[in-house]
C-alpha positions in Angstrom: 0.0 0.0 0.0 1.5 3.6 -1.0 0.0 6.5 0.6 -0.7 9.0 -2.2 -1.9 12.8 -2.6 -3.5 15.0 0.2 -6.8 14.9 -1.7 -9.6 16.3 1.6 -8.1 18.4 4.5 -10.7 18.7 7.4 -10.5 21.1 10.3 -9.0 18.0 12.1 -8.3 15.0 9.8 -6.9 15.0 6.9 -7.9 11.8 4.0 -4.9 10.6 1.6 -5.0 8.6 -1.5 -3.9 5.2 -1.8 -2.9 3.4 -5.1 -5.9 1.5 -4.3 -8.6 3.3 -5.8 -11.1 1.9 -3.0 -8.4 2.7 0.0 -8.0 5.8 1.8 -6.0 7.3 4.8 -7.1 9.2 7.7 -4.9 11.1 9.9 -5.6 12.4 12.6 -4.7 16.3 13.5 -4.0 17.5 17.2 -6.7 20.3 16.2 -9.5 20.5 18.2 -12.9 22.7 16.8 -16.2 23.1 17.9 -19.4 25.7 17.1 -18.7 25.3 13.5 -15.1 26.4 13.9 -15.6 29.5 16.2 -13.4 27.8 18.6 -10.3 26.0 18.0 -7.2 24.9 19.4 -4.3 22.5 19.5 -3.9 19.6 21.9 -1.0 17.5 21.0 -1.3 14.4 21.6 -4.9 14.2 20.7 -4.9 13.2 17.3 -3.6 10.1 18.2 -5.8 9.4 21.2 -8.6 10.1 18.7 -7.0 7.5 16.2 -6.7 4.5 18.9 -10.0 5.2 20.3 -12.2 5.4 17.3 -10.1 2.4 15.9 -11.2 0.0 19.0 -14.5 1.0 18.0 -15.0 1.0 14.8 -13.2 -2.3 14.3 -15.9 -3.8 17.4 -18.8 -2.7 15.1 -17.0 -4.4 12.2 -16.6 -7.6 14.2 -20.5 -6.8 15.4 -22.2 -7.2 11.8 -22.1 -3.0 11.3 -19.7 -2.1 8.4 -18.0 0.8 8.8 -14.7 2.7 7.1 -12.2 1.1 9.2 -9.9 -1.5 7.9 -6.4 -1.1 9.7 -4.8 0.9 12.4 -1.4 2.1 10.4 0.3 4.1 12.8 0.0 6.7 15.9 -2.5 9.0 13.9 -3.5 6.8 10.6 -5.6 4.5 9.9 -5.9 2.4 6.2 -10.4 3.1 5.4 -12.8 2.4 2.9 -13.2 5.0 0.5 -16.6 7.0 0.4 -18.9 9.1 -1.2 -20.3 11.5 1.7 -23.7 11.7 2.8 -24.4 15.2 4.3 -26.3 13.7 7.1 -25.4 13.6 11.2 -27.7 10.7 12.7 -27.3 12.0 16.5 -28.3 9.0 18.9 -29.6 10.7 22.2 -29.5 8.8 25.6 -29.9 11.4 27.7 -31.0 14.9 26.5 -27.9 17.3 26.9 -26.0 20.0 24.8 -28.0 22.0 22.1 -31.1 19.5 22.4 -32.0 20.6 26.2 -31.7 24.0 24.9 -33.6 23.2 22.1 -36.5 21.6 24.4 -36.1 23.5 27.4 -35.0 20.9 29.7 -32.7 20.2 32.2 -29.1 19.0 30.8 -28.8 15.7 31.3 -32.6 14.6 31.9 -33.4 11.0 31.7 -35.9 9.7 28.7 -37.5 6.5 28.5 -37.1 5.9 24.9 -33.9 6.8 22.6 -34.4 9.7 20.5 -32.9 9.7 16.7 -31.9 13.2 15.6 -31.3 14.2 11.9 -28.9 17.1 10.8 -27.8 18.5 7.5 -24.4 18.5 7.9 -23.3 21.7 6.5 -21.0 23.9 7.9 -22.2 27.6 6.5 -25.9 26.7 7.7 -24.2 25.7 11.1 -25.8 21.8 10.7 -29.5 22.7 11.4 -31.7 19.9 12.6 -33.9 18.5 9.5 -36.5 15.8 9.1 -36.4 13.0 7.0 -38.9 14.8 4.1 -36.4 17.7 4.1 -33.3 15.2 3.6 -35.2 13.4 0.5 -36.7 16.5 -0.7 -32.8 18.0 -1.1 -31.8 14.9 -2.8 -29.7 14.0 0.0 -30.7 10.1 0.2 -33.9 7.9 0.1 -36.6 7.0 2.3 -35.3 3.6 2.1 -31.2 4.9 2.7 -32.7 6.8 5.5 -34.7 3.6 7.3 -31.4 2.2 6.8 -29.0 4.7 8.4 -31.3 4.7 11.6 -31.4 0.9 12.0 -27.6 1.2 11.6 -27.6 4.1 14.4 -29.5 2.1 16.7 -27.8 -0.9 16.4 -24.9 1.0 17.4 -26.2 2.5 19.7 -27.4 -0.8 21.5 -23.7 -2.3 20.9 -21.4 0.7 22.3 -23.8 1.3 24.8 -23.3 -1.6 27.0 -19.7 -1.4 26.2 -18.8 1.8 27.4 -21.2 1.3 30.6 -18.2 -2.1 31.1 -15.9 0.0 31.2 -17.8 2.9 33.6 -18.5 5.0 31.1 -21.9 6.4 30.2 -23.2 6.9 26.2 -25.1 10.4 26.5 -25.1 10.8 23.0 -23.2 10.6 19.7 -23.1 11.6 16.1 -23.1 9.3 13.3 -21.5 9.9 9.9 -22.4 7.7 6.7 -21.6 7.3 3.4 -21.3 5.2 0.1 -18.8 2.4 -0.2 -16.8 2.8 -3.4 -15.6 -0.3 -3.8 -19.3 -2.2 -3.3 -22.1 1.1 -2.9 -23.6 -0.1 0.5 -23.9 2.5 3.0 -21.5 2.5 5.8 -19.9 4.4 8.8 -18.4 6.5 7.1 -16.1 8.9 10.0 -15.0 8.2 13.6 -16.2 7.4 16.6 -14.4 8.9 19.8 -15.1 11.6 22.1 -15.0 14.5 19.7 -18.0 12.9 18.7 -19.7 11.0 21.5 -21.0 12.6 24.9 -19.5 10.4 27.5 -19.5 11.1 31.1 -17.5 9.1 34.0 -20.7 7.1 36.1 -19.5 6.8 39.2 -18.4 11.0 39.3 -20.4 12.4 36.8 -17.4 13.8 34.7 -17.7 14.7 31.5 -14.7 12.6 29.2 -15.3 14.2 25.9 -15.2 17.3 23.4 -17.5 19.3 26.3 -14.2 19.4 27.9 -13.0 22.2 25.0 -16.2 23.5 24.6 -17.0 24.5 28.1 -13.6 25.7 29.0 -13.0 22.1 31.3 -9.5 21.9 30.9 -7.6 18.4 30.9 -8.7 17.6 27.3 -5.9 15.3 26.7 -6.1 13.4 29.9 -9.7 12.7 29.7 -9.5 11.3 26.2 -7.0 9.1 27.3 -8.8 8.0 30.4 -11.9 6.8 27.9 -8.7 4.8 26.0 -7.1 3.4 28.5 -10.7 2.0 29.6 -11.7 1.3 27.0 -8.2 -1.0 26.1 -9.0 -3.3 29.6 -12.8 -4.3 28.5 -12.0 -4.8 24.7 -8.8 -7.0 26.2 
């Protein structure tokens, strides 16, 4: 395998060509972002927490039946993925109702629902991600009523795998975003981005401490630590 071109540079991954048309690299930056890139900064050592974290997960869907990107860790911040066409859609799994969605609804952050509640958002940067419904994703040509059924069963699914996972390793799934897109080399939808605390909620359940992106966002501190407490957690139950 011979890593090619730069060919997509993200505000903190950047995707390389392979000389297999159907291959990609990710790297991972030590850029950190959030409110649609208001905030930024640099954490090193964070790229590569990012890149072993999502890794163990991604590869426990695989082995779980749920296809995703992920074929090969490659080094400290790369991994060897399945080449995609992108989906503009977030499929945002909610637990509990925190963040922008008890904002949204008026409730307290962290409240407790009885059922889990699928979220839809266009993902698209200038109109900071707006939530949509699934007319509004069809009616902009952004995927089918039957991709869409699809994409949440996948969403739940994961949901109902990492879930249980993470709670083994005393860890609680508030919520997470879900990225999808087409499979160049056979068209099937699939996880298409990764999986990690940039992109989950997950807060410690015995203290209540929050072990992800909210860290950045809510001036926390100990960004770096707290990712790597969700790895090194996450490294005994997988083991």
């Amino acid at each position: 395998m011979i890593k090619g071109e730069l060919i997509f540079e993200g505000n903190e991954k950047q995707v390389f060509a392979t000389d297999n048309p159907d291959q990609v690299i990710f790297r991972y930056k030590d850029v950190t972002v959030a409110y649609n890139n208001v905030k930024r900064a640099r954490f090193i050592g964070k790229g590569a927490l990012d890149n072993q974290i999502s890794a163990i997960l991604l590869n426990y869907l695989n082995e779980n039946g749920v296809e995703t990107h992920y074929v090969s860790t490659l080094g400290e911040k790369e991994q060897l993925c399945r080449k995609i066409e992108i989906i503009p859609l977030q499929v945002v799994v909610h637990n509990r109702i925190a963040g922008s969605l008890a904002a949204r609804l008026g409730v307290e952050e962290g409240y407790r629902h009885p059922n889990t509640i699928v979220d839809l958002r266009y993902n698209n940067d200038e109109l900071e991600d707006p939530f949509i419904n699934r007319d509004h994703a069809v009616a902009l040509g952004l995927a089918t009523y039957q991709e869409l059924d699809g994409m949440y069963n996948i969403a739940r699914k994961v949901n109902d795998l990492l879930k249980p996972l993470f709670h083994k390793a005393g860890i609680e799934l508030v919520d997470m975003k879900i990225e999808f897109g087409r499979a160049s080399d056979t068209g099937s939808i699939i996880i298409s981005d990764e999986i990690s605390p940039d992109t989950c909620r997950l807060w410690d359940e015995a203290t209540g401490e929050r072990l992800d992106k909210d860290r950045f966002r809510l001036d926390l501190s100990r960004v770096v630590e707290s990712y790597r407490t969700v790895l090194d957690r996450l490294k005994k139950v997988i083991n």
